[in-house]
N, C-alpha and C positions, 0 to 999 in steps of 0.2 A: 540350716534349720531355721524354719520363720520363728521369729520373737513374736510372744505374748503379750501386747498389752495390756498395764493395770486397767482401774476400772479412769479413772483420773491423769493417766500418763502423763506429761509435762507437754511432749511431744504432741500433745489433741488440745490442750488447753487451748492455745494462744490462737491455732487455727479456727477453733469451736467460736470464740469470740469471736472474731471477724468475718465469719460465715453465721454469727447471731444476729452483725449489722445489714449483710448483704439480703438478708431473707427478709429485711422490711420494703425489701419491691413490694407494692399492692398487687403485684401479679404472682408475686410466692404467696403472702398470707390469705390471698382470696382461696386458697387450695384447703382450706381449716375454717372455716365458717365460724366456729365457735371463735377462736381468737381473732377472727378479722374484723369482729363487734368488738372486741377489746381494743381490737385497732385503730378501730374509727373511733370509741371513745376516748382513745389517747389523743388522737387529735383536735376532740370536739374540745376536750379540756384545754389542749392546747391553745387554741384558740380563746377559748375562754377566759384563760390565764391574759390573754396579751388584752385584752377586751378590758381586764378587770388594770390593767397597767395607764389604760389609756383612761381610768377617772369613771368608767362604766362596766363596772363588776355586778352581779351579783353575789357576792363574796369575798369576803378579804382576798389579796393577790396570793399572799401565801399561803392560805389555803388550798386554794383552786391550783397553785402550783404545787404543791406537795402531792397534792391529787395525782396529776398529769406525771408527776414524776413514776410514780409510782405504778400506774399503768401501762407507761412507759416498760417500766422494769419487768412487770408482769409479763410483755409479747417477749420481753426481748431473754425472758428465762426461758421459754415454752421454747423459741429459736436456739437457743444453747443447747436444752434436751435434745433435739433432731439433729443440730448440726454435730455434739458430741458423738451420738450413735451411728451418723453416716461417717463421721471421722475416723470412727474404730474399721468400719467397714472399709472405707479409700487407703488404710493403710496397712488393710490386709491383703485391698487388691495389687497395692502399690509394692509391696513384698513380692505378689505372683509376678509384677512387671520383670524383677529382677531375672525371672528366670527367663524373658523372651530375647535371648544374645543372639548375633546375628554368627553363626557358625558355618562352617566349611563342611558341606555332603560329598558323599561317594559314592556318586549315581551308578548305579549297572545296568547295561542295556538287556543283559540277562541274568536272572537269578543265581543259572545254576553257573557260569562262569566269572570268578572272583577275580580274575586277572585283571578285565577291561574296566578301569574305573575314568569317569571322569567328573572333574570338581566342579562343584557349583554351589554357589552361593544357599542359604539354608531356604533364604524365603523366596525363593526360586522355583521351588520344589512344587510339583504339581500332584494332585490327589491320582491316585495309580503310579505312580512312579518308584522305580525301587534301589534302595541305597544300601550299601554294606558300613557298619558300625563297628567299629572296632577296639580292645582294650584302651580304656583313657580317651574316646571320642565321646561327644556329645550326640543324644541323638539328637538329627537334624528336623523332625516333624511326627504329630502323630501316626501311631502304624502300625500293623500287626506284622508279624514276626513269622516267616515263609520259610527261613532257613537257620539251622545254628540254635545254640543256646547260651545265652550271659550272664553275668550274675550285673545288675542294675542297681545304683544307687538311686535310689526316689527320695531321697532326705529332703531335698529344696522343695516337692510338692507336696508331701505326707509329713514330714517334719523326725520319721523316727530315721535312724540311722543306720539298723540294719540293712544290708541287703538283700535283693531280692532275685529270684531266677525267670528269665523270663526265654523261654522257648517256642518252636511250632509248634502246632495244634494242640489243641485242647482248649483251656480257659483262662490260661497261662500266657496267651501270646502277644499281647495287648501292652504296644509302651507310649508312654511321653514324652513330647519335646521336649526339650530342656534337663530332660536326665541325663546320667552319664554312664559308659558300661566300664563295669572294672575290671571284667575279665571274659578271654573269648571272644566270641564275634557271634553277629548277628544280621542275617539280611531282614531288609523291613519293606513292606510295600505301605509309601505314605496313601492314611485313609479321610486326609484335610485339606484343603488348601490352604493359605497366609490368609489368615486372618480369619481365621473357620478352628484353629487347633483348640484342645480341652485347655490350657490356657487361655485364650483369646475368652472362652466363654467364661472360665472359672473367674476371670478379671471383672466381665460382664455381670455376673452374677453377684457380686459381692459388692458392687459398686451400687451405692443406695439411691443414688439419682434416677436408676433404672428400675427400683424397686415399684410395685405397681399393690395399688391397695387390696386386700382381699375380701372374699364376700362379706364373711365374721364383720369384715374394719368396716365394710359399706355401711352393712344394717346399723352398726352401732356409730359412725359418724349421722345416719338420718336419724334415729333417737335424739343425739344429742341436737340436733338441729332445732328437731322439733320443740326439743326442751327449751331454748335458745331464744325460739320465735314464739313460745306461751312466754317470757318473760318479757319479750320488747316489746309485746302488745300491755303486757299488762302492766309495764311500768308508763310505758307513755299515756294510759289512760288514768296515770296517776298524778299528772301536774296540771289536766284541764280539773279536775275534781277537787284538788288542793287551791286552783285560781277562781273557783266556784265558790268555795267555802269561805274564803277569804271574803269576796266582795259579799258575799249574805250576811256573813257576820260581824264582817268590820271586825275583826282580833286573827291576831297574829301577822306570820309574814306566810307568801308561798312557798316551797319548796323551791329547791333552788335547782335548777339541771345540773351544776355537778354532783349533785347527793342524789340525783335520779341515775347518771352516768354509772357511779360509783355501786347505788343499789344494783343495777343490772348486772355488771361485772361480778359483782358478787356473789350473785343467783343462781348464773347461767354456768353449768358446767366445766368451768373455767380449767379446773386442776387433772381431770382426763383430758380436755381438749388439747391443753398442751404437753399431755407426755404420749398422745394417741400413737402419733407418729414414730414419737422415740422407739417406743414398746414393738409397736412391727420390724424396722430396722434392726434392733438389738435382739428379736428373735432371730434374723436369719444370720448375723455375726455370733450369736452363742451356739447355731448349727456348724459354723465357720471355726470356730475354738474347738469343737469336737472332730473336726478334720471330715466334715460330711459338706458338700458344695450342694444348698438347695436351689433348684433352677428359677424359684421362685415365692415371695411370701406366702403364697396360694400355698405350695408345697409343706410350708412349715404348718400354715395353719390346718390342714387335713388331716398332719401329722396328730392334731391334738383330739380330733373327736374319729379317729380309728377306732372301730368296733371289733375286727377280724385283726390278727397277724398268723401270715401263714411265715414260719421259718422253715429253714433246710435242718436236715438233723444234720448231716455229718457239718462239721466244725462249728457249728453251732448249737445247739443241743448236746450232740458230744464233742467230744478233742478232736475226734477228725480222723487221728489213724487207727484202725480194728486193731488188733494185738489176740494173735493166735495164745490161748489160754490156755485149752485139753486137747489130747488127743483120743479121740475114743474108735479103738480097733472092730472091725468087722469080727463074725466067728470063725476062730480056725487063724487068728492074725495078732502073734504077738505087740504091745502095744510099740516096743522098739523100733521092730521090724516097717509098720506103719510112719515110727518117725523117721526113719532112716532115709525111705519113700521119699516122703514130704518134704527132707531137707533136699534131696538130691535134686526133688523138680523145683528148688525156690533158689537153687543156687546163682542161678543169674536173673530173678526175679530182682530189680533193683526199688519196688513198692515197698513204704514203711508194713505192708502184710506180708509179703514175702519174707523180709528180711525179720518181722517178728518169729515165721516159722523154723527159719533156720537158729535163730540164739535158744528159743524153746529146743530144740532138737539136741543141741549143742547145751545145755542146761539139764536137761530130765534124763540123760543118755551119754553124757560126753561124747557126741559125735563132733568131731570134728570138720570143717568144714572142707570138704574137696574139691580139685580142681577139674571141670569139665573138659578141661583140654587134655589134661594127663590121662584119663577117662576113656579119650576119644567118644565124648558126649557130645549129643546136638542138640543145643536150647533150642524148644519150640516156645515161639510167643505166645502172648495173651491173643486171641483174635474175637472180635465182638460177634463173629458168625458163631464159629467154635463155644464162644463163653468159658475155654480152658487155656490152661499153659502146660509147661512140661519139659521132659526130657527124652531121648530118644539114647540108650546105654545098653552097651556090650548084648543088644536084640530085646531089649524090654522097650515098651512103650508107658513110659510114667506118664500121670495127669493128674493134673489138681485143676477144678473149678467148680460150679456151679453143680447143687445136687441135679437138674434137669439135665444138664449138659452129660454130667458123666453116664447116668442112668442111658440115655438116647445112644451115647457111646460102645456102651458094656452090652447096650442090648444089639445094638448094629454087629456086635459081632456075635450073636450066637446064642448070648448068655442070658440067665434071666437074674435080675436082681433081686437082690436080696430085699426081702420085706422089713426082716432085723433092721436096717442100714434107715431103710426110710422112717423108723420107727425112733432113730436117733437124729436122724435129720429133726423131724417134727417135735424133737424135746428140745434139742438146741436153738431151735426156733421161738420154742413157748418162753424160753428164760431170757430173749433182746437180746440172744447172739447170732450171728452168722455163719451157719455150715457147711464147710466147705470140704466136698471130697476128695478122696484119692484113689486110682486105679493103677495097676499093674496088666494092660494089654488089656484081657476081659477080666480082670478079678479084682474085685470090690476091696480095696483094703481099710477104708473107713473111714471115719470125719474128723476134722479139724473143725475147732471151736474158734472162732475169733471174735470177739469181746468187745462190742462200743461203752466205751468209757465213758458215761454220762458227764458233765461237765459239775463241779460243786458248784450248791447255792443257787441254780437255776431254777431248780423245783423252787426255791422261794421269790424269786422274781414272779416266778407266771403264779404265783398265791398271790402277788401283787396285782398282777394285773389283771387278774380275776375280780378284785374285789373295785377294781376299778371298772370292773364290766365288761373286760376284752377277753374276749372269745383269741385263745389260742390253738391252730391247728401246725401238727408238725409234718413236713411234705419229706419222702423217702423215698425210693426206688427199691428198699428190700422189700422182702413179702409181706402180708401181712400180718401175719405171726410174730415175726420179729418187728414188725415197725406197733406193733403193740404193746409188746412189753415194753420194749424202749419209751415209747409213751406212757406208760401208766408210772415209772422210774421217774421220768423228769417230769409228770404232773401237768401234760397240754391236755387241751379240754378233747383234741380230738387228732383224726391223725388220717394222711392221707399217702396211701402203699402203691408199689407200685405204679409211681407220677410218670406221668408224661405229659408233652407239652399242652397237649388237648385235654387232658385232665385239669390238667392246673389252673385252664382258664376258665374250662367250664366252672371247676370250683366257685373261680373269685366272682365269674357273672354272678351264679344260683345265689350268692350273698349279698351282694351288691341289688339282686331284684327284689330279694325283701329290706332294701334301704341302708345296709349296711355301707359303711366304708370299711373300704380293702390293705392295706399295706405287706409288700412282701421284699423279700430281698432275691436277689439272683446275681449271677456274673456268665452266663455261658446262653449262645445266641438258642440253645433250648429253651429259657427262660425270657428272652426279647417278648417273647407274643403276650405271656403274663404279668410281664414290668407294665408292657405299655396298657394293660386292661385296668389293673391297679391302681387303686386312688395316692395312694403315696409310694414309690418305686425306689427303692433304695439301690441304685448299683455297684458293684464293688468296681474298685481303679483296676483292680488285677484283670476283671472278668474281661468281654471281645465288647467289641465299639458296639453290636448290635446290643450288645444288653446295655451299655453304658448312654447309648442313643433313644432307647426305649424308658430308661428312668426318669423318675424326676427329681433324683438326688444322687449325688455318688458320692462314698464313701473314700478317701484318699487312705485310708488304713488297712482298706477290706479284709472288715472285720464283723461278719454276720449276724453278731451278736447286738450290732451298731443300733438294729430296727429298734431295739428295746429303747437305748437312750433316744434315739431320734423320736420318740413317741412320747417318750419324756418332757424333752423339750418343748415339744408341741403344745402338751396339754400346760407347762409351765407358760407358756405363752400369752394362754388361754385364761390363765387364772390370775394373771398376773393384772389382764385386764381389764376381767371380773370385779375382780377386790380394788384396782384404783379406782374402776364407775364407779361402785359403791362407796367408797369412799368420798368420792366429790361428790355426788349429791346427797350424804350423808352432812356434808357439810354448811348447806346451807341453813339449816337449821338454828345452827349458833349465828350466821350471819344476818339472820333475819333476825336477829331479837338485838343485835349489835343496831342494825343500820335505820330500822324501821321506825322505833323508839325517838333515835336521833334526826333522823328526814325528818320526819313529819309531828315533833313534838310541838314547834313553833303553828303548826297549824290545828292539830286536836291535841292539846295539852293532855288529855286523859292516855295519853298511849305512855307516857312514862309509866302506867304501872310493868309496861315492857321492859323497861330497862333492867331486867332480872339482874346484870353482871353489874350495875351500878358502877357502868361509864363514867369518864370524869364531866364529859361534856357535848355535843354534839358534834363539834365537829374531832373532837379524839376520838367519838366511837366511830365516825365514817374513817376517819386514816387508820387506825386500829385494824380495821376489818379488810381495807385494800390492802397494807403493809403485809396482815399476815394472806391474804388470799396470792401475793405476790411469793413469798418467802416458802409458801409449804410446796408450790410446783419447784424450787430449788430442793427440798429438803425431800422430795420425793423423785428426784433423777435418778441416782444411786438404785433407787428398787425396780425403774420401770428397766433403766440399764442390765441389770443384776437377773429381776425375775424375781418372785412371789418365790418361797421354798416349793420344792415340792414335794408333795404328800401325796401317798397311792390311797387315795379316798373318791368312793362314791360321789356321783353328781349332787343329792342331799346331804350327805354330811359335808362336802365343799360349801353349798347354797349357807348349809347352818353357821358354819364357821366363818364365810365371810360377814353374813350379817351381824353375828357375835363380833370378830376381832375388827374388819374396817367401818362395818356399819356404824356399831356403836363408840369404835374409835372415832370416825371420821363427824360423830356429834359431839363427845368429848372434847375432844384435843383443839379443835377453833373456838370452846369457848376457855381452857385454858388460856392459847394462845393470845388470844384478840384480849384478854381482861392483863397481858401480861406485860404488851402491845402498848395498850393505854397504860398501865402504871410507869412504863419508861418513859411516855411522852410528857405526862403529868411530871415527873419526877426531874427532866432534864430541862423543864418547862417550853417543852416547844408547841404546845396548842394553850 
């Protein structure tokens, strides 16, 4: 099972630092505009400091160094933010590494002959190629599952410890390298080559170097830019004006360039500039904690301004297995005599419905459960032509399926049905159950009730995400009658019957053309066409390589329910870096009445009436204001890491709340800070 890192691990610490020194290449920090003016200020100072060493300062040496120092420290926090959160990320992909061992396959040159094996090496192994798996093997490569059934430990990729079953056909057949089977056998035809499997990518994807900025990050890195470049024009038109003043008036001194260096950094968005980065990164590692692999930041960030979620009902919406409830007899048909029926055709039905029919039969009736062989019975299967199952007994033709099916049946031979029957059909429908009948050759023997069990507390999630503005639609394949009750039960805004795959995509276009974003989940290559139309695509690990290939996220849990937190996430993402913007330039406020006061007092005396916080000095109020503009991007890692709580709130009551809690925090708290700044410098007497 992968370990969790805290938020602080020990384990990231010491790497973080040293990937804080390496990121002062001018070719990493030129990637952050905003801090690469801090950068160059760290040097101008630098410079400056050595200038003032050599008898030609404008400023005491130690001040001008304590400056640069400090500046210094400011790039080199914003670098610890990034490289801490790509840390958390390389040592989750460094965890997936463990799983790529180089193992022994048991290539077969035919599927259906188990005898001929011959061994080769795992990464060997060529995409079409098919190998035999067996109890205590490793599988050797991505693949779907052609032959056999196993029970599969996925612990090292999902983290839970259950196992799981993975068989041919259906949705179910889909495994990973690097697992192990713990029991049985399985033939696989690999669907990867080496260096192409859902590890190779999962490693990819987690690894923050590869991360690529999203549109959200763009617009708001060219904001901050812009912000950035109103401040260096209009501080450097601040020292020919101050060099102006001076020779007209003959009183005072100029300004000095490190208190102009110092005002810019202070200005300019400094404290989202450097957690910008972190906050992307740390979104797609807190998708990574939830055991969902997003193929990309773009992915996460979609995630958070989703309009639409379409989910599946069965296992998500409901529990997943129907549970036969009532039996309600035809006229002329004892209700016994009907379960007696129903148990006999479910006897080798090995479906959690089947097997509810027969413990109901065996429960209302004590019938006890018989053997079809002792019978001389002949189980007839489910078949999707048919839409029935059954049994074939001592010259009866039993059947239980779909009301259309049996109806086409009973009528094929002769008989007319019964209106009674459909009139029970169409109640058991109106109440979000499923009715399913039973025949006796041509005679109607009546309905079986099977019961979707809504899931608790879901109705209160989608009141959440209502009030967040998301349109929830539930996608079904039962009729519409029952996929409405079902709906109005669990509280989605809307509800889609009878899906098919050209339904579902039409759905997500029609929403997506009036400007919606789309999110949905699926795992079966019926759903590949809709993942890949979909703005955010959630695939399950269980579901087939085409849905898992057509997402743009998979779930290592597959757990349907996942889209909700995934959307979560998203919008925490979102808000997380809402509320630091505002916060940083919320901040300047306090920093202008710290710095402005102190620059330029020696030149218009009359600006002390600025000195609202009654600084000790000039130059304590310029260190003051770097010190703490240095300290609060440390003191704010922790939240860009973590994430903003989240609250299921409206776009305006979000907008209200941030300018109430960081707006007017982030004016607050730096003139605390910086007045608290200079009482310690005052106090330990260092300016």
């Amino acid at each position: 099972m992968r370990r969790k890192l805290s938020m602080f691990d020990r384990t990231l610490i010491g790497p973080a630092i040293a990937d804080s020194l390496r990121k002062l290449d001018p070719r990493v920090q030129w990637r952050n505009p905003v801090m690469f003016v801090v950068y160059i200020g760290s040097i101008l100072t630098t410079a400056l400091w050595v200038q003032a060493l050599l008898g030609y300062g404008e400023a005491p040496a130690w001040f001008i160094f304590t400056v640069a120092i400090w500046l210094w420290f400011t790039v080199l926090f914003a670098n610890f933010a990034e490289a801490l959160a790509e840390g958390r990320s390389k040592a989750q992909a460094a965890s997936l590494k463990g799983l790529k061992q180089t193992v022994e396959a048991k290539r077969l040159a035919d599927a259906k002959d188990r005898s001929r094996v011959t061994r080769v090496r795992a990464d060997r192994l060529r995409k079409g190629e098919i190998v035999l798996v067996e109890a205590g093997d490793f599988i050797p490569g991505d693949g779907e599952v052609i032959e056999g059934a196993a029970s599969v430990d996925e612990s090292a990729v999902t983290g839970e410890s259950a196992p799981v079953i993975r068989e041919s056909g259906g949705d179910f057949s889909s495994v990973t390298g690097g697992t192990r089977v713990l029991s049985d056998w399985i033939v696989v035809r690999i669907t990867a080559n080496p260096g192409e499997t859902f590890i190779d990518r999962m490693i990819a994807m987690v690894e923050s170097a590869k991360r690529q900025k999203t549109p959200n990050e763009i617009a708001l890195t060219i904001l901050l830019v812009a912000l950035t470049l109103v401040f260096v024009f209009a501080t450097a038109t601040l020292l020919p004006f101050s060099l102006y003043s001076v020779a007209v008036t003959r009183l005072g001194t100029p300004v000095t360039i490190t208190a102009l260096i110092a005002l810019l950094v202070c200005l300019i968005p400094t404290t989202i500039g450097g957690l910008l980065s972190a906050i992307g990164v740390a979104g797609m590692s807190r998708m990574m904690q939830a055991n969902v692999i997003a193929m990309s930041g773009r992915a996460v960030e979609a995630a958070g301004d989703v309009d639409v979620l379409l989910l599946d009902k069965t296992g998500t919406i409901t529990l997943g297995n129907r549970q036969a409830a009532a039996f309600t007899p035809a006229a002329g048909v004892t209700e016994e005599e009907l379960a007696g029926a129903a148990q006999l055709a479910s006897l080798a039905d090995e479906t959690p419905e089947g097997r509810s029919i027969v413990v109901l039969a065996k429960q209302r009736f004590q019938l006890r459960e018989r053997d079809l062989t002792s019978l001389h019975g002949t189980f007839v299967p489910f078949s999707a032509h048919t839409r029935m199952s059954g049994v074939d007994i001592a010259g009866r033709q039993i059947r239980k399926g779909a009301a259309d099916a049996i109806q086409r049946q009973v009528e094929s031979l002769g008989q007319v049905f019964p209106r009674a029957v459909l009139a029970t059909v169409q109640e058991v429908a109106r109440r979000g159950s499923t009715p399913l009948l039973v025949s006796d050759g041509p005679r109607v023997l009546g309905v079986i009730e099977l019961k979707d069990i809504v899931k608790g507390g879901i109705k209160e999630r989608f009141g959440e995400l209502r009030r967040m503005g998301i349109k929830t639609i539930m996608i079904t394949g039962d009729n519409p009658l029952t996929a409405a009750a079902i709906a109005a039960e669990a509280g989605v805004d809307d509800f889609l019957a009878e899906a098919t795959p050209e339904a579902k995509l039409n759905l997500i276009r029609s929403h997506q053309a009036e400007g919606r974003l789309v999110a949905m989940t699926g795992d079966g290559t019926n759903d590949a066409p809709a993942l890949a139309q979909a703005d955010v695509a959630v695939a399950m690990n269980t579901g087939t390589q085409a849905a898992k290939e057509a997402g743009n996220m998979v779930d290592l849990d597959s757990n349907p329910t996942k889209l909700i937190e995934v959307v979560e996430t998203g919008k925490q993402m979102l808000m997380t870096r809402g509320s630091l913007t505002t916060f940083s330039i919320a901040n300047d406020v306090a920093k202008y009445f710290a710095i402005i006061p102190a620059a330029f007092a020696t030149t218009y005396p009359q600006l002390n009436a600025l000195n609202i916080m009654h600084l000790a000095s000039p130059f304590s109020a310029i260190l003051s204001a770097v010190i703490f503009n240095a300290l609060v991007i440390v003191a704010l890692i922790p939240l860009a890491l973590k994430g903003v709580r989240y609250r299921p709130l409206g776009a305006a009551q979000l907008l209200r709340r941030n300018l109430l809690v960081y707006g007017l925090g982030g004016i607050i708290v730096p003139f605390i800070g910086i007045k608290l700044i200079d009482m310690c410098l005052s106090f330990l007497h260092l300016v």
